[in-house]
N, C-alpha and C positions, 0 to 999 in steps of 0.2 A: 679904629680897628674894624677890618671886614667882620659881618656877621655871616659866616659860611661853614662851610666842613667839605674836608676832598675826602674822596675817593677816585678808585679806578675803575674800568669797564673795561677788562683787556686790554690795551694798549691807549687807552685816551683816559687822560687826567680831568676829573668830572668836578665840581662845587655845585651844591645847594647853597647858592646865593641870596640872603632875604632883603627883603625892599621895608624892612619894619627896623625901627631904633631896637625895638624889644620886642619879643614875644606878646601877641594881644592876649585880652579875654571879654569874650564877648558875650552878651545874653542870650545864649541858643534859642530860646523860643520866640524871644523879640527881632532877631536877625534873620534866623534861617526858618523860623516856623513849621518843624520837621512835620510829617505827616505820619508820626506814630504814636500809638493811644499812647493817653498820660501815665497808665502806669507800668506799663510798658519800657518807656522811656524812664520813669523813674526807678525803674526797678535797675536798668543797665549803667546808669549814674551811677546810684548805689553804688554796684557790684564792681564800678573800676575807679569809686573814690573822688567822681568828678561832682560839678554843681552845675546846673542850668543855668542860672544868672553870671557864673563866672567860670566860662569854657576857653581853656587854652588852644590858641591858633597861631599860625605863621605865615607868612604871605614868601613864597619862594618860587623861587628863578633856580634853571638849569644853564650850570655855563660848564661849556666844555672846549676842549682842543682836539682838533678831529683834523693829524695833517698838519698841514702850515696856517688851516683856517680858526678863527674863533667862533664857536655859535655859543648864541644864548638863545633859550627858549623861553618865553613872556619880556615885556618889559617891564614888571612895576608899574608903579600907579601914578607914576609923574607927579604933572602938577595936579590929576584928578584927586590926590591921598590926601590924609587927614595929618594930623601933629604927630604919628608916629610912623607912617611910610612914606613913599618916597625917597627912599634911601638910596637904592640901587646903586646910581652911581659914584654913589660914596665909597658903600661896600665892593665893588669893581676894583675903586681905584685904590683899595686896602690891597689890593689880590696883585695891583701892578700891571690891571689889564683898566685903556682909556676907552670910553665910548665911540672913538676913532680907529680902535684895535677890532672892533667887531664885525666879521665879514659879515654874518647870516645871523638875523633876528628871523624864528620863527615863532608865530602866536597859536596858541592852544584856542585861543577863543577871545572874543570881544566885547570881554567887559571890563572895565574902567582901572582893576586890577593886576587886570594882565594885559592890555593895551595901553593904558595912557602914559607909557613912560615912553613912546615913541618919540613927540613931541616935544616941544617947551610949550611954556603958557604962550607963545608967540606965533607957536605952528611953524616952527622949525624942527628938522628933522635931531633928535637924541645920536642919532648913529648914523654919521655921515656915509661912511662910506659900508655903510650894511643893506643887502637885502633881505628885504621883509617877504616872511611866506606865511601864506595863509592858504588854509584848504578852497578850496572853490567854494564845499556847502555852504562857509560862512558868511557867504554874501545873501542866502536868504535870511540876516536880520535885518537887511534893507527894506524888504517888503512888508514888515510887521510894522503894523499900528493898532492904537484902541481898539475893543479893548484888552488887549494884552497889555499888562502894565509898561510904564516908560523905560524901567529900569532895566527891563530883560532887554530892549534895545537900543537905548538913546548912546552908550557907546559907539556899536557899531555907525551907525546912524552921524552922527558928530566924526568920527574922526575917519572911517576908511576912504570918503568922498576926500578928508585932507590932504590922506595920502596917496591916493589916488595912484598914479603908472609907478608909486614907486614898492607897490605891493605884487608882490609874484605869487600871483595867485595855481594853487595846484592840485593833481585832481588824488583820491583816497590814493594811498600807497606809494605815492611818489616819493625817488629819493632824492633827497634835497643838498644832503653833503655823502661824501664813501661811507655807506655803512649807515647813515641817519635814515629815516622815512617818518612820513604821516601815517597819523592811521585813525580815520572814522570813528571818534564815538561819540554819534550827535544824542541829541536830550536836553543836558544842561543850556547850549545854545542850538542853533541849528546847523550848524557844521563846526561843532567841537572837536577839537583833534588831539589825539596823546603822542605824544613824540618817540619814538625805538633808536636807539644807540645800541650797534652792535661793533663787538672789537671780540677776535680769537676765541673763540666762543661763547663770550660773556652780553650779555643783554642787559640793559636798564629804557623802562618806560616813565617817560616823563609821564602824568596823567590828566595837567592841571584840575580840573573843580567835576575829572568825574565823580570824584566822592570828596569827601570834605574831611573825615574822620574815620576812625577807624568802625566808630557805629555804626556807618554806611557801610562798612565790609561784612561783619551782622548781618546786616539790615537794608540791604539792596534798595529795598520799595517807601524805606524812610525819608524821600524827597524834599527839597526845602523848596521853598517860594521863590527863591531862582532857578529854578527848571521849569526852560520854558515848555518841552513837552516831557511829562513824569513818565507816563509809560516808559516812554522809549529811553528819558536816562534808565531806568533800575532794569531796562533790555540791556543798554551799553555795558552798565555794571557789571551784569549777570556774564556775559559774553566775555568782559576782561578777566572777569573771576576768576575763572572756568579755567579758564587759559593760560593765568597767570599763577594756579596751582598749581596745574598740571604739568607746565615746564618749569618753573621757577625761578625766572626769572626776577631781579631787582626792579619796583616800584619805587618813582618817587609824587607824589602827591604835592599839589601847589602849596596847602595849608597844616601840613602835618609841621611837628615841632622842629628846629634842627637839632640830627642832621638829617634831619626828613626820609632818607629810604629804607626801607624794608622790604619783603613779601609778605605777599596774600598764599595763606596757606589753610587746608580744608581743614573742619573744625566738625564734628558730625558729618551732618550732610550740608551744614553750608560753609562759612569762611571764617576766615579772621585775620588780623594785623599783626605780622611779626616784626618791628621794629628791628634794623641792623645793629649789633654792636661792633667796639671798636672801630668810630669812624675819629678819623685826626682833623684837626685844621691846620690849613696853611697857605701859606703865599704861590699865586702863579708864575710867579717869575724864574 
Protein backbone atom coordinates (compact mmCIF):
# COMPACT_ATOMS: atom_id res chain seq x y z
CA UNK A 1 0.00 0.00 0.00
CA UNK A 2 1.43 3.44 -1.25
CA UNK A 3 2.33 5.88 1.59
CA UNK A 4 0.77 9.09 0.05
CA UNK A 5 -2.30 11.44 -0.04
CA UNK A 6 -3.68 13.35 -3.16
CA UNK A 7 -4.79 16.43 -3.64
CA UNK A 8 -5.48 18.97 -6.42
CA UNK A 9 -3.73 22.17 -7.56
CA UNK A 10 -6.45 23.41 -10.20
CA UNK A 11 -6.43 21.02 -12.61
CA UNK A 12 -3.33 18.62 -11.78
CA UNK A 13 -3.77 15.69 -9.51
CA UNK A 14 -0.83 16.17 -6.99
CA UNK A 15 0.55 13.16 -4.13
CA UNK A 16 2.91 13.60 -1.25
CA UNK A 17 4.68 10.48 -1.87
CA UNK A 18 7.04 9.20 0.99
CA UNK A 19 10.24 7.12 0.54
CA UNK A 20 9.98 5.98 4.41
CA UNK A 21 7.98 2.39 5.54
CA UNK A 22 6.78 4.77 8.34
CA UNK A 23 6.90 7.99 9.84
CA UNK A 24 10.57 8.49 11.50
CA UNK A 25 11.51 9.98 14.86
CA UNK A 26 14.68 11.30 15.20
CA UNK A 27 16.90 12.94 18.08
CA UNK A 28 16.51 16.61 17.09
CA UNK A 29 19.54 17.92 18.73
CA UNK A 30 21.80 14.80 17.90
CA UNK A 31 20.54 15.19 14.03
CA UNK A 32 19.91 18.63 13.15
CA UNK A 33 21.62 20.49 16.01
CA UNK A 34 19.35 23.44 15.94
CA UNK A 35 20.98 26.82 16.64
CA UNK A 36 18.36 27.94 19.34
CA UNK A 37 19.07 28.53 23.15
CA UNK A 38 18.08 25.45 25.06
CA UNK A 39 15.29 26.89 26.65
CA UNK A 40 13.98 28.40 24.18
CA UNK A 41 13.76 25.31 22.24
CA UNK A 42 12.44 23.59 25.31
CA UNK A 43 10.08 25.79 26.01
CA UNK A 44 8.33 25.42 22.07
CA UNK A 45 8.44 21.49 22.66
CA UNK A 46 6.63 21.92 25.62
CA UNK A 47 4.12 24.09 24.22
CA UNK A 48 3.23 21.70 21.11
CA UNK A 49 3.63 18.35 23.14
CA UNK A 50 6.67 17.25 21.19
CA UNK A 51 10.18 15.53 22.80
CA UNK A 52 13.68 16.28 21.48
CA UNK A 53 14.97 12.70 21.61
CA UNK A 54 11.79 11.64 19.70
CA UNK A 55 10.82 14.12 16.84
CA UNK A 56 8.30 13.00 14.24
CA UNK A 57 9.48 13.37 10.40
CA UNK A 58 8.74 12.25 6.93
CA UNK A 59 10.86 11.97 4.04
CA UNK A 60 8.40 13.18 0.93
CA UNK A 61 8.34 13.43 -2.74
CA UNK A 62 6.03 15.47 -4.89
CA UNK A 63 4.45 13.51 -7.76
CA UNK A 64 2.12 15.00 -10.00
CA UNK A 65 0.29 15.03 -13.69
CA UNK A 66 0.98 18.13 -15.40
CA UNK A 67 -0.63 17.37 -19.13
CA UNK A 68 0.06 13.94 -20.49
CA UNK A 69 3.61 14.33 -18.41
CA UNK A 70 4.51 12.64 -15.06
CA UNK A 71 6.86 14.83 -12.77
CA UNK A 72 8.16 13.94 -9.64
CA UNK A 73 10.09 16.24 -7.55
CA UNK A 74 13.19 14.58 -5.41
CA UNK A 75 13.90 11.11 -5.77
CA UNK A 76 14.19 9.38 -2.31
CA UNK A 77 17.16 8.00 -0.81
CA UNK A 78 17.68 4.90 -3.02
CA UNK A 79 20.26 2.81 -2.22
CA UNK A 80 21.90 5.78 0.05
CA UNK A 81 18.60 5.21 2.92
CA UNK A 82 18.57 3.36 5.89
CA UNK A 83 16.07 0.21 7.00
CA UNK A 84 13.23 2.46 6.70
CA UNK A 85 13.52 4.53 3.42
CA UNK A 86 13.88 3.87 0.14
CA UNK A 87 10.65 3.16 -0.57
CA UNK A 88 9.78 5.37 -3.29
CA UNK A 89 9.34 3.15 -5.64
CA UNK A 90 7.29 0.95 -3.90
CA UNK A 91 4.99 3.53 -3.07
CA UNK A 92 4.88 4.72 -6.94
CA UNK A 93 3.88 1.54 -7.84
CA UNK A 94 0.91 1.40 -5.05
CA UNK A 95 -0.33 4.76 -7.12
CA UNK A 96 0.01 2.61 -10.47
CA UNK A 97 2.63 4.91 -11.67
CA UNK A 98 6.32 2.78 -12.95
CA UNK A 99 9.77 4.47 -12.72
CA UNK A 100 9.41 4.24 -16.48
CA UNK A 101 6.16 6.38 -16.45
CA UNK A 102 8.17 9.41 -15.19
CA UNK A 103 8.95 12.15 -17.80
CA UNK A 104 10.63 14.85 -15.61
CA UNK A 105 12.55 14.24 -12.09
CA UNK A 106 13.37 17.58 -10.84
CA UNK A 107 15.90 17.80 -7.61
CA UNK A 108 15.29 20.49 -4.92
CA UNK A 109 18.90 19.80 -3.79
CA UNK A 110 21.70 17.32 -3.43
CA UNK A 111 21.69 15.39 -0.74
CA UNK A 112 21.54 11.79 -0.34
CA UNK A 113 17.76 12.11 0.61
CA UNK A 114 16.52 13.85 -2.16
CA UNK A 115 19.07 12.58 -4.70
CA UNK A 116 20.04 9.13 -4.25
CA UNK A 117 16.93 7.49 -5.64
CA UNK A 118 18.33 8.43 -9.12
CA UNK A 119 20.40 5.52 -9.32
CA UNK A 120 20.67 1.77 -8.41
CA UNK A 121 23.56 0.56 -6.17
CA UNK A 122 24.97 -0.19 -9.84
CA UNK A 123 24.78 3.45 -11.18
CA UNK A 124 22.03 2.90 -13.43
CA UNK A 125 19.71 5.23 -14.01
CA UNK A 126 15.84 4.72 -11.44
CA UNK A 127 14.00 6.62 -14.38
CA UNK A 128 14.75 5.61 -17.67
CA UNK A 129 13.18 7.67 -19.57
CA UNK A 130 12.99 10.88 -17.23
CA UNK A 131 14.70 14.10 -17.27
CA UNK A 132 16.52 15.35 -14.53
CA UNK A 133 16.48 19.09 -13.66
CA UNK A 134 18.60 20.78 -11.51
CA UNK A 135 18.99 24.52 -11.01
CA UNK A 136 22.48 25.48 -12.22
CA UNK A 137 23.43 27.06 -8.45
CA UNK A 138 23.50 23.52 -7.47
CA UNK A 139 26.71 22.66 -9.20
CA UNK A 140 28.52 25.03 -6.63
CA UNK A 141 28.64 21.81 -4.17
CA UNK A 142 31.11 20.60 -6.58
CA UNK A 143 33.65 23.25 -5.48
CA UNK A 144 33.23 22.64 -1.62
CA UNK A 145 35.87 20.77 0.23
CA UNK A 146 37.30 20.84 3.87
CA UNK A 147 36.76 22.32 5.80
CA UNK A 148 33.15 22.34 5.24
CA UNK A 149 32.09 19.19 6.53
CA UNK A 150 31.59 15.95 4.00
CA UNK A 151 28.20 15.59 4.46
CA UNK A 152 26.93 19.00 3.27
CA UNK A 153 28.65 17.79 -0.05
CA UNK A 154 29.68 14.22 -0.69
CA UNK A 155 26.17 13.61 -2.44
CA UNK A 156 26.54 16.24 -4.87
CA UNK A 157 30.05 15.37 -5.28
CA UNK A 158 29.47 11.17 -5.88
CA UNK A 159 26.67 11.30 -7.93
CA UNK A 160 25.95 14.57 -10.26
CA UNK A 161 29.63 13.55 -12.11
CA UNK A 162 27.23 9.92 -12.43
CA UNK A 163 24.88 11.52 -14.04
CA UNK A 164 26.38 13.68 -15.85
CA UNK A 165 24.70 14.93 -19.82
CA UNK A 166 21.70 13.29 -18.29
CA UNK A 167 20.96 16.23 -15.94
CA UNK A 168 19.23 19.43 -17.49
CA UNK A 169 20.56 21.68 -15.69
CA UNK A 170 18.52 25.26 -15.36
CA UNK A 171 18.89 28.62 -14.55
CA UNK A 172 16.46 30.42 -11.39
CA UNK A 173 12.89 30.61 -12.68
CA UNK A 174 12.89 28.42 -15.43
CA UNK A 175 9.86 26.58 -16.41
CA UNK A 176 10.49 23.11 -16.59
CA UNK A 177 6.86 21.63 -17.47
CA UNK A 178 3.27 24.19 -18.37
CA UNK A 179 2.87 25.89 -15.29
CA UNK A 180 5.92 24.22 -13.02
CA UNK A 181 9.17 26.58 -12.46
CA UNK A 182 12.32 26.57 -10.18
CA UNK A 183 12.80 29.00 -7.79
CA UNK A 184 16.14 29.93 -5.87
CA UNK A 185 16.19 29.44 -2.40
CA UNK A 186 19.85 28.56 -1.71
CA UNK A 187 21.32 28.20 2.11
CA UNK A 188 20.53 24.81 2.99
CA UNK A 189 22.78 23.89 -0.18
CA UNK A 190 24.01 26.18 -2.64
CA UNK A 191 21.57 26.18 -5.22
CA UNK A 192 18.58 24.76 -3.41
CA UNK A 193 15.54 25.01 -5.18
CA UNK A 194 11.50 24.91 -4.31
CA UNK A 195 9.45 23.78 -6.88
CA UNK A 196 5.86 26.17 -8.01
CA UNK A 197 2.76 24.23 -9.59
CA UNK A 198 0.48 26.39 -10.82
CA UNK A 199 -3.15 25.28 -12.36
CA UNK A 200 -6.40 27.85 -12.65
CA UNK A 201 -5.41 29.94 -10.20
CA UNK A 202 -4.29 27.55 -7.67
CA UNK A 203 -0.40 27.42 -6.43
CA UNK A 204 1.50 24.73 -4.38
CA UNK A 205 5.34 25.02 -3.49
CA UNK A 206 7.23 22.18 -3.17
CA UNK A 207 9.89 23.49 -0.60
CA UNK A 208 12.21 20.44 0.17
CA UNK A 209 14.72 21.15 3.41
CA UNK A 210 14.12 24.95 3.31
CA UNK A 211 12.68 24.26 6.61
CA UNK A 212 12.34 21.16 8.16
CA UNK A 213 9.41 21.69 10.63
CA UNK A 214 7.04 23.81 11.58
CA UNK A 215 9.58 25.45 14.35
CA UNK A 216 11.56 26.79 11.60
CA UNK A 217 8.31 28.75 10.57
CA UNK A 218 8.68 30.33 14.20
CA UNK A 219 11.94 30.24 13.98
CA UNK A 220 13.49 31.25 10.76
CA UNK A 221 17.21 31.67 12.19
CA UNK A 222 16.83 28.18 14.20
CA UNK A 223 19.35 26.51 11.42
CA UNK A 224 20.60 22.90 11.74
CA UNK A 225 24.09 21.73 11.00
CA UNK A 226 22.98 20.97 7.36
CA UNK A 227 22.96 24.45 6.23
CA UNK A 228 25.66 24.95 4.48
CA UNK A 229 25.40 28.82 4.63
CA UNK A 230 22.85 29.84 7.81
CA UNK A 231 22.63 33.24 7.04
CA UNK A 232 21.36 32.92 3.85
CA UNK A 233 18.97 29.73 4.50
CA UNK A 234 16.95 31.88 7.43
CA UNK A 235 17.31 34.95 4.30
CA UNK A 236 15.62 32.21 1.92
CA UNK A 237 13.11 31.33 4.75
CA UNK A 238 12.31 34.87 5.59
CA UNK A 239 11.71 35.67 1.65
CA UNK A 240 9.44 32.39 1.30
CA UNK A 241 7.53 33.55 4.43
CA UNK A 242 6.85 36.70 3.44
CA UNK A 243 5.41 35.54 0.32
CA UNK A 244 3.79 32.73 1.23
CA UNK A 245 1.52 34.63 3.66
CA UNK A 246 0.89 37.25 1.91
CA UNK A 247 -0.62 35.34 -1.07
CA UNK A 248 -1.48 31.96 0.30
CA UNK A 249 -0.60 29.90 -1.48
CA UNK A 250 -0.18 25.72 -0.57
CA UNK A 251 3.34 24.65 1.01
CA UNK A 252 4.53 21.29 0.77
CA UNK A 253 7.73 20.62 2.87
CA UNK A 254 10.12 17.55 2.19
CA UNK A 255 9.89 16.42 5.96
CA UNK A 256 6.51 17.39 7.36
CA UNK A 257 4.12 14.40 8.27
CA UNK A 258 1.62 13.14 5.62
CA UNK A 259 -0.10 14.54 3.98
CA UNK A 260 2.49 17.10 4.39
CA UNK A 261 0.87 20.42 2.79
CA UNK A 262 -0.23 23.32 4.49
CA UNK A 263 0.33 27.35 4.63
CA UNK A 264 2.52 29.54 6.33
CA UNK A 265 0.38 32.10 7.70
CA UNK A 266 1.30 35.41 10.03
CA UNK A 267 1.27 34.82 13.57
CA UNK A 268 2.11 38.34 15.36
CA UNK A 269 4.77 39.66 13.45
CA UNK A 270 6.18 36.51 12.54
CA UNK A 271 4.64 33.04 11.13
CA UNK A 272 3.46 29.78 11.54
CA UNK A 273 2.42 26.21 10.17
CA UNK A 274 -1.19 25.61 9.09
CA UNK A 275 -1.35 22.07 8.40
CA UNK A 276 -4.25 21.28 5.49
CA UNK A 277 -7.22 19.29 6.44
CA UNK A 278 -9.29 16.91 4.56
CA UNK A 279 -6.59 15.56 2.39
CA UNK A 280 -7.84 11.82 0.83
CA UNK A 281 -5.67 9.06 -0.35
CA UNK A 282 -5.65 7.31 -3.54
CA UNK A 283 -4.55 5.55 -6.49
CA UNK A 284 -3.21 7.26 -9.76
CA UNK A 285 -4.68 5.41 -12.06
Amino acid sequence: MARSAHFSIGALDCWAVSDAAQPGNINMMDEWKLAAEPAALASWLSANGLYADAFPLDWLCLLARVGDKWLLVDSGSGPKGDANTSHLIEHLAGLGVGAADIDVVAISHTHYDHIGGTLTAHGLPVFPNARIVLYEGERGQLALKAPVPQVLYEAAQDYLPKLADRINYQPDGAEILPGVRIMATPGHTAGHTAVMLRSRGERLLFTGDLFYHALQVEHPDWNSQYDLHPAQAATSRERIYHWAAEEGFWVLPAHALLPGIGQIVRSGEGFRWAPKDCIRSGGAG
